[in-house]
C-alpha positions as CSV (number, residue, x, y, z in Angstrom):
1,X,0.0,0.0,0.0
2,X,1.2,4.0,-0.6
3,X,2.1,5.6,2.1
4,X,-0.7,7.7,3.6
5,X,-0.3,11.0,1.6
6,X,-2.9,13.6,1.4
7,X,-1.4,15.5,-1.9
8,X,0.3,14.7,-4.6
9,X,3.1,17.4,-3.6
10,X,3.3,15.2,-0.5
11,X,4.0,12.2,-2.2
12,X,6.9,13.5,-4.1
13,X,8.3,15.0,-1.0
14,X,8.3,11.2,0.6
15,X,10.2,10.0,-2.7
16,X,12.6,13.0,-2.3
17,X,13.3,11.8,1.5
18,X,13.9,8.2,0.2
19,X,15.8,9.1,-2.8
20,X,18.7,10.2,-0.1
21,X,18.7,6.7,1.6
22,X,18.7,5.1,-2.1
23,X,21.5,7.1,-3.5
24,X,23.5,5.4,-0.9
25,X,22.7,1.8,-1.5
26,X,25.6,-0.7,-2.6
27,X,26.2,-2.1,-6.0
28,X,24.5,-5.4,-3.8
29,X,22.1,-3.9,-2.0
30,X,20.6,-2.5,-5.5
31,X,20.5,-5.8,-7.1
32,X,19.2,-7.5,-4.4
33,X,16.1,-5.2,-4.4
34,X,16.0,-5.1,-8.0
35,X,15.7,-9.6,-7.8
36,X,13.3,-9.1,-5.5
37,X,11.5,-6.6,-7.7
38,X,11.5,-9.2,-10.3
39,X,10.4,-12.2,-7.9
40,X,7.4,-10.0,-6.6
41,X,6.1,-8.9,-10.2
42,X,5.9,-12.7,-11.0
43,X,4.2,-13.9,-7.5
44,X,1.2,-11.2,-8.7
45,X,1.0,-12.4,-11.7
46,X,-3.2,-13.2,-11.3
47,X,-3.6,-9.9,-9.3
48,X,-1.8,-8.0,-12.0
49,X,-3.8,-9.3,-15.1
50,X,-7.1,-9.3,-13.0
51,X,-6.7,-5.3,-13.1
52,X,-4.9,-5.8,-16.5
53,X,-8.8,-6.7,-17.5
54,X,-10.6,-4.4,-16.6
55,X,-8.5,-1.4,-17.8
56,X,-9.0,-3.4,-21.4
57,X,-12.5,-3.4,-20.4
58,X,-12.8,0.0,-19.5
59,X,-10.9,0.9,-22.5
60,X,-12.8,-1.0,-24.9
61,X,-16.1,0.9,-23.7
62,X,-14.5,4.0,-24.1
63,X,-13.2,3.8,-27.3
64,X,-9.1,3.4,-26.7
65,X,-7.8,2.3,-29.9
66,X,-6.4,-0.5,-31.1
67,X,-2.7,0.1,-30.9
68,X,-2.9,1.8,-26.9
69,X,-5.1,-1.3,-26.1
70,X,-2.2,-3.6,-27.6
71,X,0.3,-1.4,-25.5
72,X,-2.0,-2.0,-22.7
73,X,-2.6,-5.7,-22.5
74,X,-0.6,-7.8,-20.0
75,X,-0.8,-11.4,-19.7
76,X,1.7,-14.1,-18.1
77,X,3.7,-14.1,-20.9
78,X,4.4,-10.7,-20.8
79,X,4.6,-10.7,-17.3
80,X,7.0,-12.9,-17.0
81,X,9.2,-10.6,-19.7
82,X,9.0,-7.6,-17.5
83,X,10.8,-9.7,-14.4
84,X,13.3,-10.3,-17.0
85,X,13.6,-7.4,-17.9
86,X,14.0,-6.3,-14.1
87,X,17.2,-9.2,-13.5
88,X,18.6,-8.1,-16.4
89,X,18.9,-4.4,-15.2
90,X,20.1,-5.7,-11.7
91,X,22.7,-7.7,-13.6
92,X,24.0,-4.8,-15.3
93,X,26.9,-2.8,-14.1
94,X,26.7,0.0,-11.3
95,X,26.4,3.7,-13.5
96,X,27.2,5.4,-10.3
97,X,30.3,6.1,-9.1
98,X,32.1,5.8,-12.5
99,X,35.1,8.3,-13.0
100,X,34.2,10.2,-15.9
101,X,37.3,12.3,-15.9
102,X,40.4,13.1,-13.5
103,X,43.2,15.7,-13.2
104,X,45.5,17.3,-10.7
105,X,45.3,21.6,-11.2
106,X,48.7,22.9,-10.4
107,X,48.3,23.8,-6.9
108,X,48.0,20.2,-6.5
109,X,44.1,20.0,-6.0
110,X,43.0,16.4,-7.5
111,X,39.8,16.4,-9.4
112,X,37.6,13.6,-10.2
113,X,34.4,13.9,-12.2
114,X,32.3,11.2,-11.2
115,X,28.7,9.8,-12.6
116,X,26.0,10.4,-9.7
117,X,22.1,9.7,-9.2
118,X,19.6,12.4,-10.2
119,X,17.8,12.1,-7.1
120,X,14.1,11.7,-8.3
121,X,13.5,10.9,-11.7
122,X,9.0,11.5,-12.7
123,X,7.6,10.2,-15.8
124,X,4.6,11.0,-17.6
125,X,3.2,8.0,-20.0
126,X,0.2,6.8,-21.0
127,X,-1.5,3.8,-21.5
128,X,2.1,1.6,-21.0
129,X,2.2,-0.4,-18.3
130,X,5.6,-1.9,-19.0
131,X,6.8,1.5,-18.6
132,X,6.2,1.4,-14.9
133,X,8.4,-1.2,-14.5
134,X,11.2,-0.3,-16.5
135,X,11.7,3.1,-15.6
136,X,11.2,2.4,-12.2
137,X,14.0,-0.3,-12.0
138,X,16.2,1.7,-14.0
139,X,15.9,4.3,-11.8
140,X,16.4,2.4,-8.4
141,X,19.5,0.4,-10.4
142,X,20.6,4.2,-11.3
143,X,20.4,5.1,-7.5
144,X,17.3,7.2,-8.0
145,X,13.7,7.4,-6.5
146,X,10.8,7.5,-9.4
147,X,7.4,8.9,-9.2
148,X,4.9,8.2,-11.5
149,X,1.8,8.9,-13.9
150,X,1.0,6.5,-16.0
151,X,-2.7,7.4,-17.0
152,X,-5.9,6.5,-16.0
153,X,-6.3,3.8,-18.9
154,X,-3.9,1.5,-17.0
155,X,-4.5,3.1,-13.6
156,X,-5.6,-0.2,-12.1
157,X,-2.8,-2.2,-13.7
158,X,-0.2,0.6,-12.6
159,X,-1.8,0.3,-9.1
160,X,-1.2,-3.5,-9.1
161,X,2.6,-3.0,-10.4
162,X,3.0,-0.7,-8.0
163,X,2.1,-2.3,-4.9
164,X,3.9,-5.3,-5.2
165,X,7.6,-3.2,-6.3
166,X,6.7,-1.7,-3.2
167,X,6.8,-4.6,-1.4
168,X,9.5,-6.0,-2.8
169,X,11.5,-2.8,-1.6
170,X,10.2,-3.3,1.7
171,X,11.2,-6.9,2.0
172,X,15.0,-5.5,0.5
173,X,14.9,-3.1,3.3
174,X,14.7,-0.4,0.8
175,X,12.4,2.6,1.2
176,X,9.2,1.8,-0.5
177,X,8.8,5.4,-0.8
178,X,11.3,5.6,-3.8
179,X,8.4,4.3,-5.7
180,X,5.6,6.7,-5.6
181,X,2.4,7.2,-8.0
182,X,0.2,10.3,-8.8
183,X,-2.4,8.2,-11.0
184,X,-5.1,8.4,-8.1
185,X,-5.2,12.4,-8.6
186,X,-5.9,12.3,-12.0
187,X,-4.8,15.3,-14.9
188,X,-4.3,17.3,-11.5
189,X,-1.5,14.8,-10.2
190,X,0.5,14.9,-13.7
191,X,0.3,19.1,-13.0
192,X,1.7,18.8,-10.0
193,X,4.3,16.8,-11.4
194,X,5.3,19.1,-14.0
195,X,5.8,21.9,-11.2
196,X,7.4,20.4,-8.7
197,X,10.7,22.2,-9.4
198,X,13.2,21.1,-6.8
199,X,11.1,17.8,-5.4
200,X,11.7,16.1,-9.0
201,X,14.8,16.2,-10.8
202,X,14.1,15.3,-14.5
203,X,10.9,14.1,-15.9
204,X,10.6,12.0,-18.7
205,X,7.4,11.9,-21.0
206,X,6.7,9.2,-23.3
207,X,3.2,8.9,-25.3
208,X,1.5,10.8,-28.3
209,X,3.0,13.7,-29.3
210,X,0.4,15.6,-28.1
211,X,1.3,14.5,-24.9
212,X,4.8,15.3,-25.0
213,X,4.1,18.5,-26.2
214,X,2.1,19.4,-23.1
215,X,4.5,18.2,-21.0
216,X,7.8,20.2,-22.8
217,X,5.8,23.1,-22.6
218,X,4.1,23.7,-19.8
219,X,6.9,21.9,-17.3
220,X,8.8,24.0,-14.6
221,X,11.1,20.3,-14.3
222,X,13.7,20.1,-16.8
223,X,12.8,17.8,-18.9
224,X,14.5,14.6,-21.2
225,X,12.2,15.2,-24.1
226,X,10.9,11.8,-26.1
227,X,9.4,12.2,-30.0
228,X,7.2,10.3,-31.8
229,X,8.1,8.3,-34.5
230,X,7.8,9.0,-37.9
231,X,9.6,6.3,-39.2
232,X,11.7,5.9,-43.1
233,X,13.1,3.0,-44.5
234,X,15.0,3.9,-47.7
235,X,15.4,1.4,-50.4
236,X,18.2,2.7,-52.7
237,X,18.6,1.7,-56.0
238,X,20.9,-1.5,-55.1
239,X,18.9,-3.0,-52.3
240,X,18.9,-6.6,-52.5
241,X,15.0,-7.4,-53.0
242,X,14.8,-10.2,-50.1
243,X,16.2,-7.3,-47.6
244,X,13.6,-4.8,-48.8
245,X,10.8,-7.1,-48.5
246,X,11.6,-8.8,-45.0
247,X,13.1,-6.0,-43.4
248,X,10.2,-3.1,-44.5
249,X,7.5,-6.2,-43.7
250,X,9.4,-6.8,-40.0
251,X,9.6,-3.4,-39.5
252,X,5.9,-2.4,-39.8
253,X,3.9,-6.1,-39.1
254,X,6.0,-7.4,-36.1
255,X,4.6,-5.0,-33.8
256,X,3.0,-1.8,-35.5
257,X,1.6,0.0,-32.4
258,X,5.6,1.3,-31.0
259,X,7.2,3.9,-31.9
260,X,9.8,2.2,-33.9
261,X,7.8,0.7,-36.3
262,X,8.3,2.1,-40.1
263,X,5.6,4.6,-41.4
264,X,7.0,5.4,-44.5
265,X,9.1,3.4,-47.1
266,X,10.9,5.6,-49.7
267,X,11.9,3.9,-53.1
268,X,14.7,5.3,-55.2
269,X,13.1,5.6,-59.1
270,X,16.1,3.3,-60.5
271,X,14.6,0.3,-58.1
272,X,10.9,0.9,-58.3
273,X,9.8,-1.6,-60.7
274,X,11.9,-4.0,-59.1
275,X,10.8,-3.2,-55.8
276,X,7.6,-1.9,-55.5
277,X,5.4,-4.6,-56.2
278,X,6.7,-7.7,-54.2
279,X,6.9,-5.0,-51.0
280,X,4.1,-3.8,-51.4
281,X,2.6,-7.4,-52.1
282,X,4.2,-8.5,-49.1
283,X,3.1,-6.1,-46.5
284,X,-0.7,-6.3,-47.8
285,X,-0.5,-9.8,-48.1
286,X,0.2,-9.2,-43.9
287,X,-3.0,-7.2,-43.3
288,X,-1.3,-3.7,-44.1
289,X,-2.7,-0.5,-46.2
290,X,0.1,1.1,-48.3
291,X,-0.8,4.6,-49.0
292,X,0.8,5.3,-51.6
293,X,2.0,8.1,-54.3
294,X,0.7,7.9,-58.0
295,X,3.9,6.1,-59.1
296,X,3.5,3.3,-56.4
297,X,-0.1,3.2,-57.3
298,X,0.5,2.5,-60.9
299,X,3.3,-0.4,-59.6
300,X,1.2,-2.5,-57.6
301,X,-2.0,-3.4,-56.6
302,X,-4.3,-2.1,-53.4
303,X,-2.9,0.7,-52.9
304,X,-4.6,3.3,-51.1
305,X,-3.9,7.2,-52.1
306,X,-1.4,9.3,-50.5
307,X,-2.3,12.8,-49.1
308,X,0.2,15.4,-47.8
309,X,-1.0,14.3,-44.2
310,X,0.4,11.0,-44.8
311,X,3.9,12.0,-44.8
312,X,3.8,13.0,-41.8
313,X,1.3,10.6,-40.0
314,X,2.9,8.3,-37.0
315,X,0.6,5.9,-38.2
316,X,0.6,3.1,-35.2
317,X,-1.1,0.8,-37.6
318,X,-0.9,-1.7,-39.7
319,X,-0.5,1.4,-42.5
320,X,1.9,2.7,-44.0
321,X,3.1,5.7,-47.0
322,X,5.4,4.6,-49.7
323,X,6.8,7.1,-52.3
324,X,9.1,6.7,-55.3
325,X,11.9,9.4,-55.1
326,X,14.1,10.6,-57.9
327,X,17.5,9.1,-56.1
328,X,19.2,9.6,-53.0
329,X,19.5,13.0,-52.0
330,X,15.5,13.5,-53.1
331,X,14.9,10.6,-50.1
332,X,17.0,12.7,-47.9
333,X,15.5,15.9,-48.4
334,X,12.4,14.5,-47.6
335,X,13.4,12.9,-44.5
336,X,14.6,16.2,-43.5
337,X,11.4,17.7,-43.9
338,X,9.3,15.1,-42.1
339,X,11.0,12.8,-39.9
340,X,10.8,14.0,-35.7
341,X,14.1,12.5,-35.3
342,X,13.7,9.3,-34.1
343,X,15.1,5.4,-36.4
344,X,16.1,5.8,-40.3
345,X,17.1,2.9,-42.1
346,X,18.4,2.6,-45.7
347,X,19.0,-0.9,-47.4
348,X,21.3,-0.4,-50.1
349,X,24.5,-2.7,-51.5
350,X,26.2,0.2,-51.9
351,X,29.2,1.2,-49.1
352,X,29.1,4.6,-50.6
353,X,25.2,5.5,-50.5
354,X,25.5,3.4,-46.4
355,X,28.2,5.8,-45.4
356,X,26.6,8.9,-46.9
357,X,23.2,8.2,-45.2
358,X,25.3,7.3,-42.1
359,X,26.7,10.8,-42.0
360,X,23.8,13.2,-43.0
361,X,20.5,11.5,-41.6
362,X,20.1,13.4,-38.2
363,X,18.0,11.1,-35.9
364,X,18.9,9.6,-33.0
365,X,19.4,6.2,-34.7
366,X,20.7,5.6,-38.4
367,X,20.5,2.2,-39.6
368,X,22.1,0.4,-42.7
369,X,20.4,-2.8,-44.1
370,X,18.4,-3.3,-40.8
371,X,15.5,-3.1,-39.2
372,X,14.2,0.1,-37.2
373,X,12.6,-2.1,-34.6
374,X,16.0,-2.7,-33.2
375,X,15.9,0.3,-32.1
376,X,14.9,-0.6,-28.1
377,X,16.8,-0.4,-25.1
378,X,16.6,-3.9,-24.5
379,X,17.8,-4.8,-27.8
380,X,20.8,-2.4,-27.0
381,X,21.6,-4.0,-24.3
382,X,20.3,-2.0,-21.4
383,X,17.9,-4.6,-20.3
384,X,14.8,-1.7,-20.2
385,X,14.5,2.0,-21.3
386,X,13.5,4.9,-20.3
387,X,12.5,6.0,-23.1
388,X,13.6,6.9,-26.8
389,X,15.2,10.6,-26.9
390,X,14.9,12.7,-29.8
391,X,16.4,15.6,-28.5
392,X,20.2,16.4,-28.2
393,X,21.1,17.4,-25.0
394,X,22.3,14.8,-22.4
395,X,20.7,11.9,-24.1
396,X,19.9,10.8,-27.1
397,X,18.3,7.7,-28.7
398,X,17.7,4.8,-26.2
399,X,17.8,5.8,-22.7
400,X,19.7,3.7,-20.3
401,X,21.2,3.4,-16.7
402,X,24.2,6.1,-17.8
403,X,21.3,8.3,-18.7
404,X,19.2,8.5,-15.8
405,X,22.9,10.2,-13.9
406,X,24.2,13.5,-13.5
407,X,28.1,14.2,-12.8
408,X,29.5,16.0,-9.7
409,X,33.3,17.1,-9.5
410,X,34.9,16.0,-6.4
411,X,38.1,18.4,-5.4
412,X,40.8,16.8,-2.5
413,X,42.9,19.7,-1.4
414,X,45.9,19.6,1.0
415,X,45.0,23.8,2.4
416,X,45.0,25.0,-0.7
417,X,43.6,28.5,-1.2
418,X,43.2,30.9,-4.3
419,X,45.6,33.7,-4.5
């Protein structure tokens, strides 16, 4: 159960009290908490997908769509992936502590830079309920106390989360108050949040853009800004036709509702009657509508127009906008003009056309003859995210343990004074 708190505000305050205890736990004691995190998650398993239900139900009635109900929906299975999640943070090695950089001024002063907690890192999402568990064991593995809003379409399956990593830190004798939530005060609780200068350090959105927007806005917290995903996958004029086809169709079908999932394949003119037709084949032939321009339209079959809106839709779907460009530097331009930033992916035999992409695509991940749902913090090898950053300051592209710590300078002196 929460702690006894009659505000939001007060909440927070708990988790900044808790976040000084945390900052202090061992390499040890963190894991230890973190496994019994992981152990907890899986011994509520029924109480967790009872809840899970009736969010969907609730949903359902109220008209959440497809792709938020998809990233809503927890059963065993997935269950047991977010405990695994959870070791394989606590497995990970310690961010804090590191020495980032080290020097002796001439007075003979030593100075060491070193990699410390935040304090309390708050996230805004929506609708994700695997969110709540990765952010908030990256941010105890980080050292750091997390509060939370996750949105009242997974409010009950938040609350369920919740309570037993709560336990879990109890039975770790760990503050349970490094895990706090603001779901049960609504739209008024996620305003709070995003003024509670000096109670939270950093907040971290992720959701629509919409919601991100609200948040970058009208926050007094600094905030780690996540983008949506408007997607590209170019196929240059030498891409092998068995790479196009499986890596556009795994990048849109193998789960469309994320944020890395394509939303619009570009096709260089030089490969478009080679390649249009079996791509677009194969993606419709996997439940998907290709919207696409008049030269794609007169290259294959069920194709659905393209409007100017589509080029810069995050589609979610099972949709997606395909285009025949004039050659390379017409694909880039366009990225340039419509993508927020986030996975671009070229397939191409060509090293020259790779490295050129390589160097002037400006997202937070470029890709060469892959697919853009690698782009994932657990694919990276952090174990969980945080969250996706478009922006460029501090962190970009998956978010990891590194990311969720500041640096503090730490200055040994032997009387030293300044003349």
């Amino acid at each position: 159960m929460l702690t006894t708190a009659i505000t939001a505000r007060e909440r927070m305050v708990l988790a900044k009290h808790a976040s000084r205890t945390i900052s202090l736990l061992t390499d040890q004691q963190k894991c230890d908490a973190l496994m019994s995190v992981a152990d907890e998650i899986v011994a509520a398993t029924d109480d967790i997908v009872a809840a899970n239900a009736e969010d969907l139900a609730h949903g359902r009635d109220n008209g959440l769509s497809e792709a938020l109900q998809d990233r809503l929906r927890l059963d065993a299975h997935r269950i047991s992936g977010l405990a695994r999640a959870v070791r394989e943070v606590a497995r990970l090695p310690d961010p804090v502590g590191r020495v980032l950089d080290e020097q002796v001024m001439p007075n003979g002063v030593a100075l060491t830079k070193v990699s410390v907690p935040f304090g309390v890192v708050g996230s805004i999402y929506e609708a994700r309920p695997n969110v709540t568990v990765d952010i908030a064991a990256l941010a105890l593995r980080s050292g750091n106390a997390v509060v939370l809003r996750g949105g009242s379409a997974a409010e009950r399956t938040n609350a369920a989360l919740i309570a037993a990593m709560r336990r879990a830190l109890t039975q770790a004798n760990v503050d349970p108050d490094g895990i706090q939530t603001v779901d049960d005060f609504g739209r008024d609780g996620a305003r709070e949040l995003m003024q509670a200068r000096g109670l939270i350090d950093v907040l971290i959105p992720r959701g629509s853009a919409a919601l991100i927007e609200t948040v970058v806005t009208e926050s007094l917290v600094p905030v780690i800004e996540t983008g949506a995903g408007i997607v590209h996958i170019v196929l240059d004029a030498s891409a092998p036709l068995e790479w196009a086809r499986d890596i556009v169709v795994n990048a849109k079908v193998q789960r469309p509702s994320v944020c890395n999932s394509v939303e619009t394949v570009l096709v260089v003119r030089d490969a478009a009657e080679r390649l249009v037709a079996p791509v677009a084949g194969a993606l419709h032939a996997h439940g998907v509508t290709v919207h696409g321009d008049e030269a794609v339209a007169l290259l294959a079959d069920h194709v659905v127009p393209a409007t100017e809106a589509d080029w810069s839709t995050e589609y979610l779907s099972l949709d997606v906008s395909m285009k025949v460009v004039a050659d390379l530097d017409e694909a880039l331009a366009h990225i340039r003009r419509y993508s927020t930033g986030h996975t671009e992916s070229i397939i191409t035999a060509s090293d020259t056309n790779a490295e050129r992409f390589l160097a002037e695509v400006d997202s937070a991940v470029v890709m060469v003859n892959a697919s853009t749902r690698f782009t994932d913090g657990g694919e990276f090898g952090f174990g969980a995210e945080v969250g996706i950053s478009t922006q460029k300051l501090h962190a970009r592209g998956p978010m990891g343990l590194p990311e969720l710590t500041s640096t503090k300078w730490l200055a040994r002196g032997t009387g030293q004074v300044r003349a």
